[in-house]
C-alpha positions, 0 to 999 in steps of 0.5 A: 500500500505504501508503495503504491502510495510513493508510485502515485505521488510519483507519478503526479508530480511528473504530471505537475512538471509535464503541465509546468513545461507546457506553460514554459513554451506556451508563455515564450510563444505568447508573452513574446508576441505581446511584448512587440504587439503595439509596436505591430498594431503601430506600424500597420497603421493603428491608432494609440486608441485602437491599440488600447481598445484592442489589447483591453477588449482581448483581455477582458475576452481572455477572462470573461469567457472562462466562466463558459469555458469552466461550466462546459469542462465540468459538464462534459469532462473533456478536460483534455479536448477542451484544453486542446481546442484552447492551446491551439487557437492561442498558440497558433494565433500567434505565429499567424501574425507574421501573415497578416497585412493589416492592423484588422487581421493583426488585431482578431488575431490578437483578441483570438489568442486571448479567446484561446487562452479563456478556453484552455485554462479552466480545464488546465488548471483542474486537471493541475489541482487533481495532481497537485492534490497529492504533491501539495497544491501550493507548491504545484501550483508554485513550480506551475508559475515559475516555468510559466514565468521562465518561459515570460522572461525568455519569449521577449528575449528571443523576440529582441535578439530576433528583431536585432538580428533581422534589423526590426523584421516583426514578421519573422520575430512572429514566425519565430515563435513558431516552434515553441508553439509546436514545442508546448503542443507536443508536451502536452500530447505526450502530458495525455499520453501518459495521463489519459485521464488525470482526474484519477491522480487525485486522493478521493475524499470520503465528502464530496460536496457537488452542490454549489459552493461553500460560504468561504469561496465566495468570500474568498473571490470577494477577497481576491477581487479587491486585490485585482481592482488595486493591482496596477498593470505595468503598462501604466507603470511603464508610462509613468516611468517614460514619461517621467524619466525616471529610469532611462527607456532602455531600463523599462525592460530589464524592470519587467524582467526583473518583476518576473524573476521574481515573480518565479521566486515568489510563486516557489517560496509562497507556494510552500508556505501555503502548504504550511499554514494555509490561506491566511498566507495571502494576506501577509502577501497582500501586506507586502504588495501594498506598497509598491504603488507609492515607491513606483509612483511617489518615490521621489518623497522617498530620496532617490526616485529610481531606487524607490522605483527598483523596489516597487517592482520587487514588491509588485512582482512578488505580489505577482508571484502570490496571486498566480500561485497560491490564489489558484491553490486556494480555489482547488481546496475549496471546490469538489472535482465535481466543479473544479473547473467552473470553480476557476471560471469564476474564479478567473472571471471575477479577477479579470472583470475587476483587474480591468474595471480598476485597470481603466479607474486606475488609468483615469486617476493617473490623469487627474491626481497620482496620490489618489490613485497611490491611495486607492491601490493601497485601500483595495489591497489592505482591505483584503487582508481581513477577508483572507484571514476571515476566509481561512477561519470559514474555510478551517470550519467547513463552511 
């Protein structure tokens, strides 16, 4: 029996590590078409507003139709299927751009790459939480974010050498990312080869709650909402630091890498101490990453405004880290295999609904008063921190 048991741990943390490779050259393939996707829109002829229009209609699609996603994975439980159909449409999405000949088809392929990744990642990560249900869910999803974020970190690198090389060639910068796309589609046929049917890899538990959810899920996506509604995108961040110049323009880069370094880190060190005590981790996270808005975007009154702004995006990306690992771990212990998937639908709608609406508030604030928009990043962010520590009394109670 004891040895059946090392077998099966075995055997689902090759499952974790195979998704954990598929999330590497899928990221490399996407993140690197989107660190170059403006500029594109650009010089095909779109305006600044159709370029924001476009990426933020894309997002808002990418989050939004995970709820659809979710409901139909639950229902028939073609977790594989599904996510197939999904990494295709996302991934092959990408390389096609180096085909397109004007901003319109640039653009639906843009907003079909965001779609594809809505269908993929409900199933994805119920099929992750089943394994991750025996190697440990913080840690799982942990080692999920850092290879995600390796593959984030090396996609623009390659983009950038390509572009280099090509003399700003965007059409094979495109073409390039052909084979990590190829790549990340052959990992995950042989992820399905091997685990035909991954909901099996989960520990069964006697109580199997298959009606609705528990009190402690919604409040903890009422927790995580807030957290999204503060969080701001480095897009804003990055248009700040140009157009104060506080850092040169060739810096703004190597400040996005290095938020996703650590981001890698943190999503490792969060994820095993979300084994150890629990949810009420986040809210120490949530402690932690509330400041980086007045480093970023006050951190003249600091002293050495750059310094200050070096240290934001540490705390940022290790806010970062948090939410895409342990926000997701959470969700797999608070749902049944039932609805794990329509689980992470809402769950990943809710934060994308709110993650734009405090995006765009966010954006408006920039124009009119700084320390308004410092001040709400914060309030949103604190005021999570009672909700997770209540989640996790409502959650250790069973209710």
């Amino acid at each position: 029996m004891e040895e059946n048991r090392k077998v099966e741990k075995y055997s689902a943390w090759i499952f974790v590590i195979l998704l954990g490779c598929v999330s590497l050259f899928s990221d490399m393939t996407y993140e690197g078409a989107r660190s170059i996707t403006g500029p594109y829109l650009g010089l095909l002829g779109a305006s600044a507003f159709i370029v924001g229009l476009i990426t933020g209609f894309g997002e808002l699609l990418g989050y939004t139709f995970r709820l659809v996603s979710g409901y139909f994975v639950d229902k028939t439980k073609r977790y594989w299927l599904i996510t197939f159909i999904g990494y295709i449409i996302n991934l092959f999405a990408v390389p096609l751009l180096a085909l397109s000949g004007n901003w319109v088809i640039a653009s639906i392929l843009i907003v079909l790459e965001r779609f594809g990744k809505s269908i993929r990642v409900p199933g994805r990560d119920a099929m992750l939480s089943f394994a991750a249900k025996r190697t440990g869910t913080g840690i799982s999803f942990g080692i999920n974010e850092a290879l995600d974020q390796i593959g984030a970190v090396l996609g623009p690198i390659i983009v950038s050498v390509s572009l280099f090389v090509k003399k700003g060639n965007y059409h094979f910068a495109f073409g390039i990312l052909l084979f990590p796309a190829v790549i990340a589609i052959l990992l995950l046929t042989i992820s399905k080869v091997l685990f035909p049917r991954p909901e099996n890899l989960e520990i069964k538990n006697m109580e199997i709650q298959t009606k609705g959810f528990q009190r402690s899920f919604w409040l903890y996506l009422l927790a995580v909402i807030f957290v999204a509604m503060g969080y701001a995108d480095f897009p804003l961040m990055a248009y700040h630091f140009k157009k104060t110049m506080i850092v040169s323009e060739q810096t703004i880069p190597l400040l996005y890498a290095t938020a996703m370094a650590v981001d890698a880190i943190a999503a490792l060190i969060f994820g095993y101490m979300y084994d150890k005590v629990g949810i009420v981790i986040l809210s120490f996270a949530s402690f932690i990453s509330s400041f980086f808005a007045p480093l970023v975007f006050l951190g003249g009154i600091f002293g050495s405004a750059e310094l200050a702004c070096w240290i934001g995006i540490i705390l940022w990306g290790i806010g970062m880290g948090a939410q895409e690992s342990i926000m997701r771990s959470g969700i797999a212990d608070m749902s049944s295999q039932q609805k794990r998937a329509s689980a992470y639908g809402i769950f990943n709608t809710g934060f994308g609904i709110f993650w734009f609406i405090g995006s765009a508030l966010m954006g408006y604030l920039y124009d009119k008063n700084i320390a308004i928009l410092v001040l709400f990043s914060i309030i949103t962010q604190i005021v999570s921190i009672p909700l997770f520590v209540f989640t996790a009394k409502q959650k250790k109670a069973g209710l």
